[in-house]
C-alpha positions, -999 to 999 in steps of 0.1 A, spaced: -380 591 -325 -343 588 -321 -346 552 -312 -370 546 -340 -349 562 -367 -315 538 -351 -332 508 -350 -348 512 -390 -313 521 -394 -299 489 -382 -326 469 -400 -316 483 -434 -277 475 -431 -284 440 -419 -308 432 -446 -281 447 -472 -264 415 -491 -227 412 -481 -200 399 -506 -175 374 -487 -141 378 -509 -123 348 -506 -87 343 -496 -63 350 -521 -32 330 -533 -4 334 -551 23 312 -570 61 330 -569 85 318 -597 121 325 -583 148 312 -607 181 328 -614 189 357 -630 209 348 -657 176 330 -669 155 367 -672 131 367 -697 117 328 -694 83 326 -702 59 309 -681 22 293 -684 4 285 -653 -29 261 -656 -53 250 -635 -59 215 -633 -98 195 -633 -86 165 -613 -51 149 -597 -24 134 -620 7 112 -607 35 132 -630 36 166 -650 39 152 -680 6 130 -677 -12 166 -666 4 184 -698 -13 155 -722 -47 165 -703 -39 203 -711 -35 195 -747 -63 171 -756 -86 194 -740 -70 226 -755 -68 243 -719 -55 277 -718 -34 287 -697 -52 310 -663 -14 330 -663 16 334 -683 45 362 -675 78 363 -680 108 366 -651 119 400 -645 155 409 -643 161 393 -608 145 362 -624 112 363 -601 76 361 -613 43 362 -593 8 348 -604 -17 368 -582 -56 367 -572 -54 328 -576 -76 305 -560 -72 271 -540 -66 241 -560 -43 221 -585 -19 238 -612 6 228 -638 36 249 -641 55 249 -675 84 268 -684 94 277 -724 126 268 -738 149 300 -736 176 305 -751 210 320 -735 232 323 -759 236 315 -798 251 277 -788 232 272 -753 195 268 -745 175 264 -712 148 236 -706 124 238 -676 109 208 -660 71 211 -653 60 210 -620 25 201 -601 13 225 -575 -13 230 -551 -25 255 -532 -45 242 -500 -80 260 -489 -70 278 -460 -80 309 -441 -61 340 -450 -34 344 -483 -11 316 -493 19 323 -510 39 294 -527 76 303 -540 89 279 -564 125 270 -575 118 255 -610 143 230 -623 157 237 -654 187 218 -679 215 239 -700 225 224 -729 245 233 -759 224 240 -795 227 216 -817 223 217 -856 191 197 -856 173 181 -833 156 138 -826 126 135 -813 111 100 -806 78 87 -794 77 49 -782 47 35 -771 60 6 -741 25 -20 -731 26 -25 -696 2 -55 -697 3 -97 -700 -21 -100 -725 -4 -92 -763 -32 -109 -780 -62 -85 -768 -37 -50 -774 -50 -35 -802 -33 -40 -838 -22 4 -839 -30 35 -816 -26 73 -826 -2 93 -811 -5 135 -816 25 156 -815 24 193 -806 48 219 -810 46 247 -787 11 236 -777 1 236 -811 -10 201 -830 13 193 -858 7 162 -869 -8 125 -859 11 95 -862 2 57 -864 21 36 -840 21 -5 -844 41 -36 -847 53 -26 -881 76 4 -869 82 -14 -837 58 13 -818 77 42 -823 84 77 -845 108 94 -853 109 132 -862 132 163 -867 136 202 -860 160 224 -871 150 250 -841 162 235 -803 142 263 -788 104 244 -796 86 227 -770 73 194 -781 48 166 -759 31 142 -770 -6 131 -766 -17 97 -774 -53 88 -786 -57 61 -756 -80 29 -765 -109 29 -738 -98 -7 -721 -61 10 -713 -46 39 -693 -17 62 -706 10 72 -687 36 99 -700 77 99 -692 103 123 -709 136 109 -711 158 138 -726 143 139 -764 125 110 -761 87 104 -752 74 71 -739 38 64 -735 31 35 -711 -4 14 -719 -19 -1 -690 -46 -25 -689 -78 -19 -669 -108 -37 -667 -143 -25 -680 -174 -31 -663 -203 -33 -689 -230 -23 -671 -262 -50 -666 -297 -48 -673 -316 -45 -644 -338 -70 -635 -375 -63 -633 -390 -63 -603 -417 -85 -593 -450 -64 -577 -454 -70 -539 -487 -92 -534 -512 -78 -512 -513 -87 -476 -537 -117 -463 -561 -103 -445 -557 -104 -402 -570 -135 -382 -593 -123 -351 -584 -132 -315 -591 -161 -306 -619 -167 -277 -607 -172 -241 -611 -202 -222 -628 -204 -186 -607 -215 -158 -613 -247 -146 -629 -247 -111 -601 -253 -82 -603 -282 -61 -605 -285 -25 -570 -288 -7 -563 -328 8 -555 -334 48 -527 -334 57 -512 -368 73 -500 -373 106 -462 -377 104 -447 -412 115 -424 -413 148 -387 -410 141 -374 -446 149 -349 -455 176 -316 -455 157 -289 -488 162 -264 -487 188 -229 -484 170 -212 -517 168 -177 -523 165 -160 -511 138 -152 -536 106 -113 -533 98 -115 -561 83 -99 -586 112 -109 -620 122 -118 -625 157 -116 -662 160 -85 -664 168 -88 -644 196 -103 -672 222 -73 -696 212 -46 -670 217 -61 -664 251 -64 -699 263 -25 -706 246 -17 -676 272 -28 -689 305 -16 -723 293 17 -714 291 16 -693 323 6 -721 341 32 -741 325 59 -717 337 48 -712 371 50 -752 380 84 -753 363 94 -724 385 76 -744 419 98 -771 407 127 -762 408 120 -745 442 114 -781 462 150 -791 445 170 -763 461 
């Protein structure tokens, strides 16, 4: 019974569903201290952009809100907890130290990988004192990064927010040299810009102390084709059958063989042709004895005078 009541036991805990929590990150803001009280807004990002500023635009047109905000403590340090893996945009407010100086963070792209275990990511954000003006210039200039002037369209729209809120849309063209001009009185608001891009171009976003340029580039569209219909497959022709097999012809009867011939006797080797004529050969001999003969009664000769 013991053994029956364990294994049921066992049976129930394994068939009970088991939650899996996944890995938790964490994004640390560390900044100095003199810059306590900084507010920060932390949003995750849908896909990969190449600068901040081009992530920020995305953010507005799609009214995003932010998955974090919190302001740094008195050591100048905040923590966004409980986050999970993937792309974020970091963006600091304008804070201002004293009555004649404010502080401007740069945004900053951030990842957190998908790892086993907690990741925690401390970032130093980069930041810009300046002294308060009366009143501030803004600008937004539109720059066409293209070859073609003659297919860019004739105006684009151009939306202007003020601490993430839409203020107002402007028409850029040739007339005011595409760009706009605009004022505050208070150096503490956050402005960006968001332009209303024409579907055969790609915006790109740059801040250049008060000024924001939008960079048109070309890209080609592919209008889609109509398919073309397809033609039905015809039926297949119907098999041929084997053809019949053909009898062997009958073999004949193997020939006699012949009686070989007897090898014949081969020549006796002659002399060998170099080539030399043997005529000659009785004359020299003949010239020979001639003069020996002629020598020997000269010699007999002269003998018989002695």
């Amino acid at each position: 019974m013991k053994k029956i009541a364990l294994f049921l036991a066992l049976l129930v805990l394994f068939l009970l569903p088991v939650t899996v929590q996944a890995a938790q990150c964490s994004i640390t803001v560390q900044a100095e201290p003199e810059l306590a009280g900084a507010e920060f807004q932390l949003y995750r990002l849908d896909a990969v952009f190449e600068s901040p500023d081009d992530a920020y635009a995305h953010v507005l047109q799609e009214e995003q809100t932010p998955v974090a905000e919190g302001i740094l403590d008195g050591q100048g340090r905040l923590t966004f907890s409980a986050l999970a893996e993937g792309y974020y945009l970091l963006k600091g407010h304008t804070l201002e130290i004293t009555q004649d100086r404010f502080c401007r963070f740069d945004m900053s792209l951030l990842a957190l990988p998908g790892a086993e275990g907690a990741y925690a990511l401390v970032v130093e954000p980069k930041y810009e004192i300046e002294d308060i003006p009366g009143t501030v210039t803004y600008r937004a200039l539109k720059l066409w990064e293209d070859d073609k002037p003659q297919e860019r369209p004739g105006s684009i729209q151009v939306e202007l927010y003020r601490n993430d809120e839409l203020q107002d849309t402007v028409t850029l063209s040739k007339e005011n040299r595409w760009q706009y001009q605009w004022q505050d009185s208070d150096p503490s608001a956050d402005w960006a810009v968001a332009e209303l891009t024409p579907a055969c171009y790609r915006a790109e976003y740059e801040r250049s102390g008060n000024t924001f340029v939008v960079h048109n580039t070309s890209r080609t569209v592919v209008e889609p084709t109509e398919p073309t219909e397809t033609t039905p497959p015809t039926a297949p022709s119907d098999p041929t059958g084997p053809s019949e097999p053909t009898a062997p012809s009958e073999s004949t009867e193997p020939s006699q063989p012949t009686e070989p011939t007897a090898p014949t006797e081969p020549d006796k080797p002659g002399l060998p042709q170099t080539g030399q004529l043997w005529w000659p050969v009785p004359v020299m001999a003949f010239a020979g004895v001639l003069l020996f003969l002629l020598g020997w009664l000269r010699r007999k000769e002269s003998r018989y005078e002695e």
